[in-house]
ZALO-786448 format. One record per residue (C-alpha): residue number from 1; residue in three letters; x, z, y. Coordinates in Angstrom, 3 decimals, padded with zeros to 6 digits. Example, Ala and Ser with C-alpha at 12.3 -4.5 7.8 and 13.67 -1.06 7.14 Angstrom:
REM ZALO-786448
<1,"ALA",<012.300,007.800,-004.500>>
<2,"SER",<013.670,007.140,-001.060>>
END
This chain:
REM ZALO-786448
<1,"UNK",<121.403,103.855,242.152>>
<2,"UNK",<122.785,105.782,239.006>>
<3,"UNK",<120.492,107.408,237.050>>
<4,"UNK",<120.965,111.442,236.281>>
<5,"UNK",<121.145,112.222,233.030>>
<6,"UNK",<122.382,115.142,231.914>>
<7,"UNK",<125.218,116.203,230.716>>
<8,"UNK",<125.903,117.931,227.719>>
<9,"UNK",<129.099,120.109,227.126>>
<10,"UNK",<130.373,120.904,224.066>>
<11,"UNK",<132.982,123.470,222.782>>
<12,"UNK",<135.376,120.648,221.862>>
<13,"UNK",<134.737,119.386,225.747>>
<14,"UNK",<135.482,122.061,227.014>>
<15,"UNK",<138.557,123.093,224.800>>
<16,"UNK",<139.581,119.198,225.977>>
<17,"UNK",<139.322,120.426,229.710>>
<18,"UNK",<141.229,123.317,229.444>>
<19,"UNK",<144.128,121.763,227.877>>
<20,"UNK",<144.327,118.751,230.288>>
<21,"UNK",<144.459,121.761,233.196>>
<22,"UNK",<146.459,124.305,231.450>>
<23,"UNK",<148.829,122.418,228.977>>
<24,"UNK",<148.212,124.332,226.336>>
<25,"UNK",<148.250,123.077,223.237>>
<26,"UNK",<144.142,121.892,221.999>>
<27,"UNK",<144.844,123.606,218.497>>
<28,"UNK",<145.014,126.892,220.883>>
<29,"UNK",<142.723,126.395,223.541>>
<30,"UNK",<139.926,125.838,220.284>>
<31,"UNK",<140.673,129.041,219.784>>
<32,"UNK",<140.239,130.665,223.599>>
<33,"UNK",<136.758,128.503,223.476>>
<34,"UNK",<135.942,130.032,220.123>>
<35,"UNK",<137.071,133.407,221.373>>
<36,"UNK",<135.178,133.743,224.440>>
<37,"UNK",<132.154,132.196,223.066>>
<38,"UNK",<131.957,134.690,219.990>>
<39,"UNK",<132.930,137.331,222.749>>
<40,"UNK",<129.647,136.671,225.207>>
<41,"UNK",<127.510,136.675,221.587>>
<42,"UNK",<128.206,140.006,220.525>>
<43,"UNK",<128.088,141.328,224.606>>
<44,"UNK",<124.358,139.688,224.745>>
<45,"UNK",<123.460,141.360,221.518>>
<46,"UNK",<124.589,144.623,223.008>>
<47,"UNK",<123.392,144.695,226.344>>
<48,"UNK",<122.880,142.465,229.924>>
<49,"UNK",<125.991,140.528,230.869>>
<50,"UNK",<126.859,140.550,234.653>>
<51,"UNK",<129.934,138.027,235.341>>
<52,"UNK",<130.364,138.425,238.634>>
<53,"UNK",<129.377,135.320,241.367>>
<54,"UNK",<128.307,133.523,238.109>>
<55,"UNK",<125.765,134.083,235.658>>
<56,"UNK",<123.745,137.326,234.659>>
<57,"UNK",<122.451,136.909,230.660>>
<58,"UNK",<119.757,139.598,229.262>>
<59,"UNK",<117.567,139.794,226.512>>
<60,"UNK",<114.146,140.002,227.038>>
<61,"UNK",<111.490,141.146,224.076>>
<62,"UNK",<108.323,138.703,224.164>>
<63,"UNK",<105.142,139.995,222.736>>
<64,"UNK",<103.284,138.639,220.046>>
<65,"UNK",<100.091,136.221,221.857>>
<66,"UNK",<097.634,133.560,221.564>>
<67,"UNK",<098.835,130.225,222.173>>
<68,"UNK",<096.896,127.188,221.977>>
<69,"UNK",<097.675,123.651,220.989>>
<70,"UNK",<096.495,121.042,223.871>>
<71,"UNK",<096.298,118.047,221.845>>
<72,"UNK",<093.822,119.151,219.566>>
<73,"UNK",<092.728,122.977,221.286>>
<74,"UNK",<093.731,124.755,217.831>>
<75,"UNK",<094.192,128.640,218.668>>
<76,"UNK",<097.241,130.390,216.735>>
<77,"UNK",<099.036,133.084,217.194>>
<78,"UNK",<103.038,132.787,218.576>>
<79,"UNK",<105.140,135.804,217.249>>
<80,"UNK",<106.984,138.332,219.221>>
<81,"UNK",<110.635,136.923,219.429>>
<82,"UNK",<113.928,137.711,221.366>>
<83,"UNK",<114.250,135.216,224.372>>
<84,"UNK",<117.666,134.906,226.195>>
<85,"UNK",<117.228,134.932,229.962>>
<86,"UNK",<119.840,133.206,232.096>>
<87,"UNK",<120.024,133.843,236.252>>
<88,"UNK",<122.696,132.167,238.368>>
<89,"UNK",<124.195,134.443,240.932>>
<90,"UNK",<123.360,133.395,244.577>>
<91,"UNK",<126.697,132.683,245.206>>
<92,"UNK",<127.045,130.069,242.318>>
<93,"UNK",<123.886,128.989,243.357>>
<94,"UNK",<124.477,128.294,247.224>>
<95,"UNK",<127.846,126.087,246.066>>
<96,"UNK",<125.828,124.043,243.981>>
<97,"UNK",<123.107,123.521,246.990>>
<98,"UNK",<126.302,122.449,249.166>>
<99,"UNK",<127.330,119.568,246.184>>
END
């Protein structure tokens, strides 16, 4: 049996894929990758992102808290931070049951 390991995309795959279905030149489709990446960082900055029977992406504000290290059960304190919170839509997600 296989094993599943996971896969991990980069902007240059992806770029790759997009020219082998579009037949654009990679030089440009760089640049669409680069593009809409940049694009969905300055969206998420600005507000929650709703793509439509994909992906929702929101910011969420963590508070500052106690945390506590379990190998040796040494208190500190974790600072409030900026978390990025990804939900697939239910559409997106019943496809991928079907796989």
């Amino acid at each position: 049996m296989p094993e599943n390991k996971n896969l991990n995309l980069t902007k240059k795959d992806i770029s790759k894929k997009i020219n082998l279905r579009t037949g654009l030149p990679i030089s440009y489709t760089n640049k669409i990758t680069n593009d809409f990446i940049d694009i969905l960082k300055t969206l998420i900055r600005e507000k929650e992102i709703n793509i439509k029977n994909f992906v929702t992406f929101k910011i969420i504000n963590k508070n500052e808290r106690l945390g506590r290290n379990p190998k040796n059960n040494k208190i500190y304190k974790i600072k409030a931070r900026k978390s990025l919170s990804i939900t697939v839509s239910k559409n997106l997600n019943d496809n991928i049951k079907d796989l």
